[in-house]
VEXDRENKOL-350367 format. One line per field, with one value per residue (C-alpha): residue in one letter; x, y, z. Coordinates in steps of 0.001 Angstrom, whole numbers, padded with zeros to 6 digits. Example, Ala and Ser with C-alpha at 12.3 -4.5 7.8 and 13.67 -1.06 7.14 Angstrom:
# residues 2
aa	[A	S]
X	[012300	013670]
Y	[-004500	-001060]
Z	[007800	007140]
# end
This chain:
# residues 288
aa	[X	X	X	X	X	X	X	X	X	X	X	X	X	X	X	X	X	X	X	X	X	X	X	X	X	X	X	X	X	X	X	X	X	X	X	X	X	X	X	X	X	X	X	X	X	X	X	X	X	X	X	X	X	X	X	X	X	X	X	X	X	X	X	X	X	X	X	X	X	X	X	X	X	X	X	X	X	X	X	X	X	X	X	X	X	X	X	X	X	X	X	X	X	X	X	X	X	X	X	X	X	X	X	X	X	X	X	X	X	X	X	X	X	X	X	X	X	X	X	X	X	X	X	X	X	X	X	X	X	X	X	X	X	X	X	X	X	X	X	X	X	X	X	X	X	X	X	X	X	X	X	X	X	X	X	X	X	X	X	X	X	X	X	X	X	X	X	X	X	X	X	X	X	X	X	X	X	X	X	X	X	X	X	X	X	X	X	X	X	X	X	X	X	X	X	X	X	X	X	X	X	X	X	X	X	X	X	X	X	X	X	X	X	X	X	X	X	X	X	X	X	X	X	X	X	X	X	X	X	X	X	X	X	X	X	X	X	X	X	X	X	X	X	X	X	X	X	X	X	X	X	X	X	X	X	X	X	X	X	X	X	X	X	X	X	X	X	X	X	X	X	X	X	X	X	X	X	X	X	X	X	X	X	X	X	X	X	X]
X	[-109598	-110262	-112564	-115428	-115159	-115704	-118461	-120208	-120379	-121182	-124991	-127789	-128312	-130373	-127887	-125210	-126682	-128014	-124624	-123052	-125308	-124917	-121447	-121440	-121448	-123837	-126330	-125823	-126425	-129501	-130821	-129416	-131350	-134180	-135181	-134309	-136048	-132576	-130823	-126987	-124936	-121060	-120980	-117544	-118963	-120386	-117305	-117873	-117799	-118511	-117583	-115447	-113340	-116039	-118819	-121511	-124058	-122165	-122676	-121167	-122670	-124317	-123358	-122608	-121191	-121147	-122500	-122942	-122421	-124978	-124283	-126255	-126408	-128386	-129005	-131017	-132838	-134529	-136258	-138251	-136207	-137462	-134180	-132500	-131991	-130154	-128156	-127879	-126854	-123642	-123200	-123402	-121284	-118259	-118755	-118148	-115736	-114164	-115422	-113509	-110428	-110233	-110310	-108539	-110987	-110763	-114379	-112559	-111955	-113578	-114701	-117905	-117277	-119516	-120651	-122311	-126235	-126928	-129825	-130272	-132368	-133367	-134400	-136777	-137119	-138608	-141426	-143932	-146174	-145137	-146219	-144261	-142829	-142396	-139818	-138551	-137474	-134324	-137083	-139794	-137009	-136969	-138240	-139220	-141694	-142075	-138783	-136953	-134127	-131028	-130428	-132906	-131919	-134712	-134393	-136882	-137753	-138915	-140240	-138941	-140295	-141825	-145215	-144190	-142725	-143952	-142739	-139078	-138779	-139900	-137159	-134309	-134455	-131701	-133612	-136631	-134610	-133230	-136621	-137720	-134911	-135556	-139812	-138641	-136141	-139190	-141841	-139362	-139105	-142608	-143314	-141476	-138336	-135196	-133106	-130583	-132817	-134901	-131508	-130780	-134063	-134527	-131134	-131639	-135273	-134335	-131212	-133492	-136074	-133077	-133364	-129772	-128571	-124665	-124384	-126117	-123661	-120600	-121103	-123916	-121210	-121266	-125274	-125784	-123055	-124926	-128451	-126609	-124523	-127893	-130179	-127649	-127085	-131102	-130815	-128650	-130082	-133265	-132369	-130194	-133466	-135432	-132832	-132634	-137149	-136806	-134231	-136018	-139429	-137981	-136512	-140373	-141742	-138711	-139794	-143126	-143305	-140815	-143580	-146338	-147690	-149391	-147670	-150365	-150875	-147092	-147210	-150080	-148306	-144926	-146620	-144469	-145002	-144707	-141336	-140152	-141625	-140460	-136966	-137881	-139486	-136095	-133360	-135418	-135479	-139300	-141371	-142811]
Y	[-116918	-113669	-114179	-111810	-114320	-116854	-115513	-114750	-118322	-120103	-122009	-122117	-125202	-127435	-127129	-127791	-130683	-131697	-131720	-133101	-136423	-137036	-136789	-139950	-142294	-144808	-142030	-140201	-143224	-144636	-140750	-141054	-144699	-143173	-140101	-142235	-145723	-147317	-150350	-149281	-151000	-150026	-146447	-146419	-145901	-142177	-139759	-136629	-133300	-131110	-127842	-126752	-123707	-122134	-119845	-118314	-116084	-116433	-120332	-123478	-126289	-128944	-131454	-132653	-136530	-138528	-141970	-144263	-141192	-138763	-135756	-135031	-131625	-131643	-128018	-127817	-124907	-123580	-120492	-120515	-119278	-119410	-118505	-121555	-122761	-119336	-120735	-124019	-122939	-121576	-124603	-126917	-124029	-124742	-128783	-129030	-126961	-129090	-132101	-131482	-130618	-133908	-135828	-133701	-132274	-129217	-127603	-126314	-130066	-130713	-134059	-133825	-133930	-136665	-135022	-136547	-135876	-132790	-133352	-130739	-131687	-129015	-129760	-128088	-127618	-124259	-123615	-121914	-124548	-125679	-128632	-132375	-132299	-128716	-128030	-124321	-123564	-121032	-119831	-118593	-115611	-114619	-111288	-112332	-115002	-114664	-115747	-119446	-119211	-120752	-122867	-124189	-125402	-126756	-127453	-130432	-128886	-131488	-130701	-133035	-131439	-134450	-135685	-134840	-137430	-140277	-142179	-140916	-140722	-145054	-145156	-143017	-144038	-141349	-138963	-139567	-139507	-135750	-134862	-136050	-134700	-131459	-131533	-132766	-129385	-127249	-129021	-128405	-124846	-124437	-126078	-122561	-124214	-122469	-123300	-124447	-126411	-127525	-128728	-131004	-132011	-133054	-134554	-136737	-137833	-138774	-140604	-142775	-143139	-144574	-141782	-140519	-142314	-143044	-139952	-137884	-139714	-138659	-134905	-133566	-130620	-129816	-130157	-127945	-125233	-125371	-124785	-121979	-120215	-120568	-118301	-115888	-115327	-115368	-112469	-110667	-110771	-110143	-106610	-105725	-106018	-104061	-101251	-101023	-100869	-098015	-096167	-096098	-095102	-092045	-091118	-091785	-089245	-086850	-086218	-086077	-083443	-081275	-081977	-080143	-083147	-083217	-084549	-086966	-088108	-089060	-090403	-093066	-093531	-094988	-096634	-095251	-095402	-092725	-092762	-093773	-090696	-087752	-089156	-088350	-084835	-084283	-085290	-082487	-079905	-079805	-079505	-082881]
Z	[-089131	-087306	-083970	-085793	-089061	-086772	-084770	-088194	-089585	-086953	-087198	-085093	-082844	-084595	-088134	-085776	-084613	-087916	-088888	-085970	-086087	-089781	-090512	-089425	-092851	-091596	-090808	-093759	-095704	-094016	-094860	-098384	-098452	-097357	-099168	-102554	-101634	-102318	-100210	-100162	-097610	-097468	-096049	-097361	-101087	-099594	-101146	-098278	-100704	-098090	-098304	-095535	-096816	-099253	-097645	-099092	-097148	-094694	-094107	-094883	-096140	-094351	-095807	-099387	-100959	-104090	-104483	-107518	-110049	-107634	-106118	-102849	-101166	-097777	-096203	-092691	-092279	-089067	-090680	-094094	-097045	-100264	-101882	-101337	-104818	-105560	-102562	-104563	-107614	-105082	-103545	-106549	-108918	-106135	-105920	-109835	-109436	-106779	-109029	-111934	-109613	-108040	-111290	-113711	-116179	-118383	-119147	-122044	-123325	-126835	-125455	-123433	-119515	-117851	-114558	-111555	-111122	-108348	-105985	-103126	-100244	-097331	-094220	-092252	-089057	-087865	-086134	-089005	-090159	-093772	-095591	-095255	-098942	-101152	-104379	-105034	-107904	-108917	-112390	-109590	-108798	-112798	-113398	-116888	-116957	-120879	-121197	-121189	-119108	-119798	-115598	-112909	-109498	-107745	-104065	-102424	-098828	-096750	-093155	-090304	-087385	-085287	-086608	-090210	-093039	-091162	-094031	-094181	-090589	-090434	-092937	-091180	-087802	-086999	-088635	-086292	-083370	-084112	-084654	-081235	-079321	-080992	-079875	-076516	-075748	-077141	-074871	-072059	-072495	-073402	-069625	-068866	-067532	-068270	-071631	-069243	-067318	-070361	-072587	-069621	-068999	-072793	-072959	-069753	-070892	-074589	-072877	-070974	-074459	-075652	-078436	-079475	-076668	-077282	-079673	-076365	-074021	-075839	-077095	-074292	-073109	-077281	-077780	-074682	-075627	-078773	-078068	-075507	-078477	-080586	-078013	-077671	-081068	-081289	-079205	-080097	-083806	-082010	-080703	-083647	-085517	-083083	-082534	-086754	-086446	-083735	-085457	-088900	-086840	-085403	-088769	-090414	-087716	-088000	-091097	-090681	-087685	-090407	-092894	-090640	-089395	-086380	-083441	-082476	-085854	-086558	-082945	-084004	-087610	-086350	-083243	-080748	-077041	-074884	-073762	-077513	-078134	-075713	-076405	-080199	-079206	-077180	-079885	-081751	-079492	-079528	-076329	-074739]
# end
């Protein structure tokens, strides 16, 4: 994989982390336990169907296994996105796909295939305020409302910033642990102290909570290149976005000035400041 394929995939902190902390099967199954109110004890019967080759969107999945004829798909999510049952629908598509690899099965068989139960869980974990518990639904995108459609995919969002899912997080003590660690770097920072100085901070005091404690121990060089790789990518994302805004302001007031408009006007339209704006007048040729 080229360096530029790899720079494009890679996730922002907290799925990193996400990911990180529940590959581990005894996590991943005291998550499974809880979301479902089941009791399962062998983390051995979790079959890991992650998908590691496929990407869509540009991301991977989080994380994705089959137990007693179910098939799970966790997603983390730091921003809102309410497309993420088209993402589903992806995701799932490939793991049957996958599925009836593994074990041999023809779709074109005149025998009907018996295929393990989806269920696709996001996690949030942004900072826009959204509700403990919400389902999207793949039908809310359909044009045609008057219209049955033929597939759903509905993703269950839950929110586990800290203070939300009180339940769940009781029930998944790992679970409430990432959602401390996670408040404790943004307290930090919010303090003002640098996201150097807040990532050690947090990692130090959680250390000493006894929250992640042996998983912070043995990866802190990989949760603090992490959170590093994740603001730089912020930012750089960050002034892509605002170079794109600036460049499709001057071409609004371009055209407006070769409409007749007057200057000030256009000026006030596009919100430019004054600098923004001579460098606008000059790439014209127009007097300041």
């Amino acid at each position: 994989m080229s360096e530029a394929s790899e720079t494009k995939i890679k996730r922002t902190y907290k799925d990193s982390l996400f990911r990180m902390i529940f590959q581990d099967r005894e996590a991943l199954l005291s998550l499974y336990n809880a979301i479902n109110g089941t009791y399962y004890e062998d983390p051995n019967g979790l079959i890991i169907t992650t998908l590691e080759d496929a990407i869509y969107l540009s991301w991977k999945n989080d994380v994705s296994f089959l137990i007693q004829d179910v098939l799970s798909l966790y997603e983390h999510q730091s921003t809102r996105n309410p497309n993420m049952p088209l993402r589903g629908l992806f995701y799932i598509s490939s793991l049957f796909q996958g599925y009836l690899k593994a074990n041999d099965l023809d779709p074109y068989s005149s025998v009907l295939l018996k295929l393990p139960t989806p269920r696709y869980v996001v996690f949030y974990n942004g900072t826009q305020e959204e509700p403990d518990r919400t389902e999207l639904r793949l039908s809310d995108s359909f044009i045609r409302k008057d219209v049955e459609p033929c597939l759903e995919c509905t993703a269950l969002v839950l929110n586990i910033n800290y203070g939300h899912n009180k339940e769940l997080m009781k029930a998944c003590h790992k679970l409430y642990e990432y959602a401390y660690f996670i408040q404790t770097v943004r307290e930090f920072l919010g303090d003002g102290l640098t996201r150097d100085a807040a990532i050690d901070r947090a990692v130090v005091s959680c250390i000493e909570a006894d929250i992640l404690k042996d998983f912070l121990n043995r990866h802190r060089a990989e949760v603090k290149d992490l959170f590093l790789t994740e603001y730089d990518e912020k930012r750089h994302e960050r002034t892509l976005r605002e170079e794109g805004e600036l460049k499709k302001a001057y071409e609004i007031a371009a055209n407006m000035l070769k409409d007749g408009m007057a200057p000030e006007k256009a000026k006030s339209y596009v919100n430019l400041n004054d600098d923004q704006w001579n460098e606008l007048l000059k790439s014209l040729g127009m007097p300041d």
